[in-house]
matplotlib code that plots the C-alpha trace (Angstrom):
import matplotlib.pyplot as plt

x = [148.4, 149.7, 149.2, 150.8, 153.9, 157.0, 160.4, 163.3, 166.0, 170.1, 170.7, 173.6, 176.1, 173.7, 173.8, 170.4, 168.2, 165.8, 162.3, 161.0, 157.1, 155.0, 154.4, 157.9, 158.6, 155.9, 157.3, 160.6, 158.9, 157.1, 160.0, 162.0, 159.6, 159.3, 163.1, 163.4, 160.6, 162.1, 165.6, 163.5, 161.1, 164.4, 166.5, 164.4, 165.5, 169.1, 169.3, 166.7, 167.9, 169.9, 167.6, 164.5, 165.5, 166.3, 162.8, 161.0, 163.3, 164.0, 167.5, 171.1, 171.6, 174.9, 174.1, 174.1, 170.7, 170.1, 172.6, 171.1, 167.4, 168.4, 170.2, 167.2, 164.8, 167.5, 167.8, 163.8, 163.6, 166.1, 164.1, 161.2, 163.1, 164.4, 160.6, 159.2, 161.2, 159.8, 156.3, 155.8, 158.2, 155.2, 152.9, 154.6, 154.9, 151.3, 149.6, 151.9, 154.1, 151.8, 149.7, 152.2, 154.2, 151.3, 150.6, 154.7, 154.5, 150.9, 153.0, 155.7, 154.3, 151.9, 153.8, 156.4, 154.3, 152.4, 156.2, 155.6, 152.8, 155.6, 155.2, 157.2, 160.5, 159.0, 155.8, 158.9, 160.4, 156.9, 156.3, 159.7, 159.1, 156.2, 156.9, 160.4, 158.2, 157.1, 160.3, 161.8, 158.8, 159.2, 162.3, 161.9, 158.6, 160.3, 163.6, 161.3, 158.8, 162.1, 163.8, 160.9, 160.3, 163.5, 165.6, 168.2, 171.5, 170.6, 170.3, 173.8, 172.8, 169.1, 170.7, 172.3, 169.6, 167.4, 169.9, 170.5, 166.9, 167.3, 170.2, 167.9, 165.5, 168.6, 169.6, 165.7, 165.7, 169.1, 167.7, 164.2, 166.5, 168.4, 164.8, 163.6, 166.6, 164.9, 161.5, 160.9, 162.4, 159.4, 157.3, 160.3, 158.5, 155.6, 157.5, 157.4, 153.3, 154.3, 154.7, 151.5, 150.4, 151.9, 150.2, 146.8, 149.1, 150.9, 147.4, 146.1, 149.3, 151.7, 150.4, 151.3, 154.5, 153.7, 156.6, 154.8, 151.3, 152.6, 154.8, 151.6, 148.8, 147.5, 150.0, 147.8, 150.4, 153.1, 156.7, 157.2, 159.8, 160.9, 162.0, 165.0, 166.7, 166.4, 168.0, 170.4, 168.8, 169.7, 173.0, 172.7, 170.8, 173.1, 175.8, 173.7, 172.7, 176.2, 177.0, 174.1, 174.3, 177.9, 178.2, 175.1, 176.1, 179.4, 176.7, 174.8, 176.9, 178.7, 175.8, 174.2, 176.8, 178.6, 176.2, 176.0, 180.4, 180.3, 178.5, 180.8, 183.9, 186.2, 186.9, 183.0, 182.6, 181.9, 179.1, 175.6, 173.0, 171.5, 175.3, 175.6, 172.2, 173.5, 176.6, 175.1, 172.7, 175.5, 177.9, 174.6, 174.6, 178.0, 178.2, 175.0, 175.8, 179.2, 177.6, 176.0, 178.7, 179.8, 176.5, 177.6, 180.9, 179.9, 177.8, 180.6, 182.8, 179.4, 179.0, 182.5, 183.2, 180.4, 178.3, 180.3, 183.4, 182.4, 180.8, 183.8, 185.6, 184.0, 183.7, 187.4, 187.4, 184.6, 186.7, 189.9, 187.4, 186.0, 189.0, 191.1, 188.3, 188.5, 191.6, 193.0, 191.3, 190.6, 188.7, 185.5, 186.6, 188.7, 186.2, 183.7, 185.3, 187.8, 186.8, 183.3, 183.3, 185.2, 183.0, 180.0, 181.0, 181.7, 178.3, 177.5, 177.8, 174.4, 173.0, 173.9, 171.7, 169.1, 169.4, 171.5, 170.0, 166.5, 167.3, 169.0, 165.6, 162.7, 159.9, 157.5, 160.5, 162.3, 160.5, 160.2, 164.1, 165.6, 163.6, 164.9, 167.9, 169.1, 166.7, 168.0, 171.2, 169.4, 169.0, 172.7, 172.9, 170.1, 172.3, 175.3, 173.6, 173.2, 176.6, 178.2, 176.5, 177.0, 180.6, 180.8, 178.9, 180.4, 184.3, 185.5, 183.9, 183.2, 181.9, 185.2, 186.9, 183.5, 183.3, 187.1, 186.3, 183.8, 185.3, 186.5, 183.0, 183.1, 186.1, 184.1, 181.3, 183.9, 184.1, 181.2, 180.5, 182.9, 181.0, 178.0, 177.2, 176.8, 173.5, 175.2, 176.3, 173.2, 170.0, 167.7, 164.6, 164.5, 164.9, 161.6, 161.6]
y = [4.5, 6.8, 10.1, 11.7, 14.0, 12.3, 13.0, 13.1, 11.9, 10.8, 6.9, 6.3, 4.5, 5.8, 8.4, 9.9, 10.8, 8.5, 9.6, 7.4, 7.1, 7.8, 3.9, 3.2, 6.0, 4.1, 1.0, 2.2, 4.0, 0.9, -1.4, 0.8, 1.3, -2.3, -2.6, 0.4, -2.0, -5.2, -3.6, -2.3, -5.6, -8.0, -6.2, -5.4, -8.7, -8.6, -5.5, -7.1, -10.7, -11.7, -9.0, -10.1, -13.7, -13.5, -11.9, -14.9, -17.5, -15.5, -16.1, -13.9, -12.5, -13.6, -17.5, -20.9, -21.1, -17.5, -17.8, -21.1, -20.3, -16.9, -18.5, -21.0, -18.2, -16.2, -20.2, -20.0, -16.8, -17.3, -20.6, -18.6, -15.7, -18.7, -20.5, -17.4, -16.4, -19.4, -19.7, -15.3, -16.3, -18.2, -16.2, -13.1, -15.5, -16.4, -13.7, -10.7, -8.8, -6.1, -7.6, -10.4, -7.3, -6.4, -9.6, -9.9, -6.4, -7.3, -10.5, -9.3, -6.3, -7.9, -10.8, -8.6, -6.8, -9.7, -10.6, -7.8, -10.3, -13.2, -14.9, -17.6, -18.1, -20.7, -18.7, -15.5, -18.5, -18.7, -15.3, -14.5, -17.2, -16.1, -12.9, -13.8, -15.8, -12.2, -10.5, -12.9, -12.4, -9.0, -9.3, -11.6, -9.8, -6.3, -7.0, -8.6, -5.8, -3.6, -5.3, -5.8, -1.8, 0.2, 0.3, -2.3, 0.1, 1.3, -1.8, -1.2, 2.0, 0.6, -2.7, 0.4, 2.7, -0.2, -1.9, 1.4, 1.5, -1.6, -0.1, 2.8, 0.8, -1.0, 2.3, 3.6, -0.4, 1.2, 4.6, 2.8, 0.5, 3.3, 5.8, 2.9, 1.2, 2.3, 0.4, -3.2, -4.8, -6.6, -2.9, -2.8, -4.9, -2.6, -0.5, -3.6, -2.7, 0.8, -1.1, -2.1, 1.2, 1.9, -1.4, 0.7, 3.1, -0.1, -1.6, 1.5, 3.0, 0.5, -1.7, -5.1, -5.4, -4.9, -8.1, -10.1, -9.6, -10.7, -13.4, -14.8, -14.3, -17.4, -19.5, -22.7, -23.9, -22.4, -23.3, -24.8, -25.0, -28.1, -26.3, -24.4, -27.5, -28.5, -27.7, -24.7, -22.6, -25.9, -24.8, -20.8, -22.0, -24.3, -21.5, -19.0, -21.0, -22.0, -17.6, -16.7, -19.7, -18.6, -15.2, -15.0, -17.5, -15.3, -12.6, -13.5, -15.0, -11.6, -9.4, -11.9, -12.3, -9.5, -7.3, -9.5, -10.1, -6.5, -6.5, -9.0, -7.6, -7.8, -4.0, -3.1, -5.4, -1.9, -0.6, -0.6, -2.7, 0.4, 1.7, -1.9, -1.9, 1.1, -0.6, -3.1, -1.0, 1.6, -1.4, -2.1, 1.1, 1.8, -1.5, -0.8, 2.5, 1.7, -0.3, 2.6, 3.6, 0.2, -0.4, 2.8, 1.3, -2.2, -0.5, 1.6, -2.3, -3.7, -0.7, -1.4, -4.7, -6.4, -8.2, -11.5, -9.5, -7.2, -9.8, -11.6, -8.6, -8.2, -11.6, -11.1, -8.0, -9.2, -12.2, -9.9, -7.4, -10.1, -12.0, -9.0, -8.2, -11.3, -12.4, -11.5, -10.1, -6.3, -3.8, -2.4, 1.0, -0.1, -2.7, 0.0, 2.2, 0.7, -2.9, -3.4, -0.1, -2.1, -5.2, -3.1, -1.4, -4.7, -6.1, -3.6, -7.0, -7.6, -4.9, -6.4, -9.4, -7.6, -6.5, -9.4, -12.5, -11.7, -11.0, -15.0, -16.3, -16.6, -14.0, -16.8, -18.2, -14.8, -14.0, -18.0, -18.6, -15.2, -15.9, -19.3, -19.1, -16.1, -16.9, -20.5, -19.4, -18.1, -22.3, -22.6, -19.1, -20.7, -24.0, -21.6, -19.2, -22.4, -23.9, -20.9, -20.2, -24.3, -23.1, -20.5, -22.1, -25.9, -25.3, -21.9, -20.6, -16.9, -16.3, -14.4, -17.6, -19.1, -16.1, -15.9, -19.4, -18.0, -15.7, -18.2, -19.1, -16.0, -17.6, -20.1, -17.5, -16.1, -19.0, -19.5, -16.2, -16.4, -18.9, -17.7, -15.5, -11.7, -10.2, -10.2, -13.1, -15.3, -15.4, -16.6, -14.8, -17.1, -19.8, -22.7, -24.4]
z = [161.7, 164.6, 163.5, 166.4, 166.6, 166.3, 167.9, 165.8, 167.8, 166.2, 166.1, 167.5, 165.3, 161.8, 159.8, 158.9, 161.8, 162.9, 164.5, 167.6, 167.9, 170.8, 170.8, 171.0, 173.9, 175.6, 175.5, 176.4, 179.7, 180.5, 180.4, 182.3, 185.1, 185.3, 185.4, 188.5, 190.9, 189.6, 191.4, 194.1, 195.1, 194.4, 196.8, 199.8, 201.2, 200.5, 203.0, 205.5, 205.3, 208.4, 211.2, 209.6, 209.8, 213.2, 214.4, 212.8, 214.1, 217.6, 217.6, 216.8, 213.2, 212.9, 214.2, 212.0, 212.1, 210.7, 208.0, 207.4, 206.7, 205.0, 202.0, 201.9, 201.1, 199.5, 197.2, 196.9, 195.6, 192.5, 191.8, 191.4, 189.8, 187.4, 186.4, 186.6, 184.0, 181.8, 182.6, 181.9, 178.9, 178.0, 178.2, 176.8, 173.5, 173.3, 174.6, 174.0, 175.5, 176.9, 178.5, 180.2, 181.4, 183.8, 185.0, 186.0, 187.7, 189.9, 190.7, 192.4, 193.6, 195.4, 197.1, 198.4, 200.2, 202.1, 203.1, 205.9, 207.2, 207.3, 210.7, 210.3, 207.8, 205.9, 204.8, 204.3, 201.8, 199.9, 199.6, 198.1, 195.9, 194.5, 194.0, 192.1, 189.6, 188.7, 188.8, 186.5, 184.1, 183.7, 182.7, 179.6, 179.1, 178.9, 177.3, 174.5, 174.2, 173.8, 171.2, 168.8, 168.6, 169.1, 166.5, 166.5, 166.6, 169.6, 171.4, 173.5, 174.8, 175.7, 177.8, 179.8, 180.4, 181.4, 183.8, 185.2, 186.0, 188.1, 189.6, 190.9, 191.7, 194.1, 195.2, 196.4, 198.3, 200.2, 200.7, 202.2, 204.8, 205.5, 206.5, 208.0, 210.4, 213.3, 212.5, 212.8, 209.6, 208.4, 207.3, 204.6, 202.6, 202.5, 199.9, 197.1, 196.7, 194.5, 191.6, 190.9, 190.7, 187.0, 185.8, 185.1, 182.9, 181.1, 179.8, 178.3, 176.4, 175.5, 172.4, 171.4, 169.1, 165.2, 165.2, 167.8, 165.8, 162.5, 163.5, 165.4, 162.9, 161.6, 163.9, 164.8, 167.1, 169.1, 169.6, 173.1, 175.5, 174.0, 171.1, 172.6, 172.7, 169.3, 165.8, 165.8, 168.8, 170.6, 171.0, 171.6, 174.6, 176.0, 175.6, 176.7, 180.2, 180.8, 180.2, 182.9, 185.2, 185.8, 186.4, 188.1, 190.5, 192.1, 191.4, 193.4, 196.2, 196.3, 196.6, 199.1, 201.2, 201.3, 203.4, 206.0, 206.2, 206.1, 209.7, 210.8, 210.0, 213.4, 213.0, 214.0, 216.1, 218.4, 216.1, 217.2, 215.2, 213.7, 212.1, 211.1, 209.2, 207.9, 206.8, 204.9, 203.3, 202.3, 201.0, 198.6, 197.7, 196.7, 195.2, 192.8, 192.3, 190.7, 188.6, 186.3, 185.0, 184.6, 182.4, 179.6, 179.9, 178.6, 176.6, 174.9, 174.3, 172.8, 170.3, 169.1, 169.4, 169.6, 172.6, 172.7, 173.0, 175.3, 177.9, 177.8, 178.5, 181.2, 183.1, 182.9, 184.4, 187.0, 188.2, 189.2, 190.9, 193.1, 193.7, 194.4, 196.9, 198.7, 198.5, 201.6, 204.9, 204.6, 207.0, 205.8, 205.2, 201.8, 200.7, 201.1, 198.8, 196.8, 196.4, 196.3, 194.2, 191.7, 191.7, 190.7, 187.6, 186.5, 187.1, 184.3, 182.0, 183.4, 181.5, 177.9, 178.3, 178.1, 174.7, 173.7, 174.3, 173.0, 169.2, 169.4, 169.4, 166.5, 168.0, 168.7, 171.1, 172.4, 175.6, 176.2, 175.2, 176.7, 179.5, 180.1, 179.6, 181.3, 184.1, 184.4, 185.2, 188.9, 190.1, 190.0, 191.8, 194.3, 195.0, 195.2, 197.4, 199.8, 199.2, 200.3, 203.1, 204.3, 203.9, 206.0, 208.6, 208.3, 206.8, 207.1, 209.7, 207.3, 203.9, 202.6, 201.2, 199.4, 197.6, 196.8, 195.2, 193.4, 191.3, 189.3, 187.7, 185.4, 183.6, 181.9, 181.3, 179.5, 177.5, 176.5, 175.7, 173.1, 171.4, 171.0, 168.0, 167.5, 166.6, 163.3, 162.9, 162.7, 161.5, 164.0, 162.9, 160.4, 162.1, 162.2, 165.5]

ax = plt.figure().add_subplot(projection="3d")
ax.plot(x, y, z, "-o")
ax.set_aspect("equal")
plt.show()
């Protein structure tokens, strides 16, 4: 037993006052640490992309060729960010959620920063790869270690705090491109290796889940992968993929693409390369930033109506932000601060899967199903990362109308959000795979 102090601290949503441990304050640290580098390591590129591109393949940023190769690794990165999310899933399941939370962290830590020694875009592709198999552990790892030990009515205002953590973790990526515009691109990637430095801290305070232990005690064989697809969890992952694979495909596409439209805009056309670097990284940053407050607002819908509800809501409210953005050709000055502002505070949906998904799964299939399924979604974001960018080169000639179209892919997310169940509405704890 823990005989340390405890802090009492108000529930939200309960009436008597609930005391957090110094287990569960370390867990909560640890995931949300993992959550600020995840936004840091996954973003470094988005700024860098198109200049970075071009140094390896010696040509223009905004050529075919550029645009070509960038959504390729941009495509190879959300593959890896997608089986990275089941193979950690895994692991997290059979060797706890502890431990598989450092591996995920030395994983991507460590591959983005050997993208600085990128000499070719190929070997830029593998390294991104790699080190989104590590991201997208991390995030089935932590959103699992989280779920088993805080207490369940607080699950809305945790998906929050911890996306806001990635959204910091976004915003120190911005603040890094923008110290370093006037250095060669590649020595952005440098920053990813901070990461690994809070891995020493993870393996000698943050304990296994008491749920994880029991649920695995005298288990002589596992559930599998195979399992998500059979009996009733069958269909909350179907549902599930179709909710992820949607929305984070015009996710995706948007925050991709939008950057590097933003630096072709006709209207600065006159700006140097440095004030358009600084362009794309401020358009991240706006468009991240506006998302915090978009996370306590979903947050607020999900404590009152419930998740399914309140990710539906929001798909809805995603597709008019993205659409209205696109819709017709604007200059950068009202994307920058009316439209794109928009867009993120509705990305705050993000932030409920988090504490959502998990809980749909039995604990012997919650990092490996969470994981999955969420991260799943990111191959259908990696073929429509490609698509879009085949568009812009091939039919349209610029990326505005390929994201227009995809705005439209939260409205079955919407859908299918609707069908899955509330927390409270199931029982899949008890579930046998």
């Amino acid at each position: 037993m823990n005989d340390s102090p405890q802090l009492a601290v108000l529930e939200p949503g309960a009436e008597p006052r609930q005391k957090l441990t110094p287990a569960q304050w370390k867990s909560g640290i640890a995931a949300w640490l993992g959550w600020l580098f995840d936004g840091l390591d996954m973003h470094l590129y988005t700024i860098v992309a198109a200049p970075f591109v071009a140094v390896l393949l010696t040509a223009e940023p905004s050529s075919a060729m550029v645009k070509e190769k960038s959504s390729f690794i941009q495509a190879a990165f959300l593959v890896g960010w997608a089986l990275g999310g089941g193979f950690f899933g895994r692991i997290g399941d059979r060797l706890g959620r502890s431990r598989a939370l450092s591996l995920t962290i030395i994983t991507y830590a460590m591959f983005t920063g050997l993208s600085a020694f990128a000499q070719t875009w190929w070997q830029l592709m593998i390294f991104r790869f790699l080190a989104a198999l590590g991201i997208g552990g991390e995030w089935a790892v932590g959103s699992s270690l989280l779920s088993e030990t805080w207490p369940k009515n607080w699950r809305p205002w945790i998906a929050a705090v911890l996306q806001t953590a990635v959204n910091i973790g976004v915003i120190l990526a911005f603040a890094a491109t923008w110290i370093l515009a006037g250095v060669p691109e590649r020595y952005v990637f440098l920053v990813g290796i901070l990461p690994a430095l809070i891995v020493f801290w993870i393996r000698r305070n943050v304990p296994e889940t008491e749920e994880w232990h029991s649920a695995s005690a005298g288990v002589a064989k596992h559930p599998g992968l195979a399992d998500l697809f059979r009996g009733p969890i069958c269909r909350i992952t179907l549902l599930t993929i179709v909710v992820c694979a949607c929305s984070l495909t015009a996710w995706w596409a948007f925050m991709f693409w939008t950057p590097q439209l933003m630096a072709q805009l006709p209207d600065v056309a006159s700006f140097s390369p440095v004030e358009k670097k600084r362009l794309q990284s401020a358009t991240l940053g706006v468009l991240i930033g506006c998302s915090i407050p978009g996370n306590f607002f979903a947050a607020a819908l999900a404590k009152a109506l419930g998740f399914r509800r309140a990710i539906a809501i929001m798909c809805v409210g995603f597709f008019i932000a993205v659409f209205a953005t696109w819709y017709t050709p604007r200059p950068h000055t009202p994307l920058l601060w009316i439209y794109i502002p928009l867009v993120g505070f509705f990305s705050g949906i993000f932030g409920l899967f988090t504490m959502y998904l998990p809980p749909l799964f039995p604990t012997l299939l919650r990092t490996t199903g969470a994981g999955f399924s969420y991260n799943i979604g990111r191959i259908a974001a990696a073929i429509g990362t490609v698509v879009f960018g085949i568009q812009a080169n091939n039919q349209f000639g610029d990326l505005r109308k390929p994201l227009l179209y995809g705005a439209f892919l939260f409205l079955p997310a919407m859908v299918a959000a609707m069908l899955l169940p509330d927390h409270t509405d199931h029982k899949a704890n008890e579930l046998t795979p």
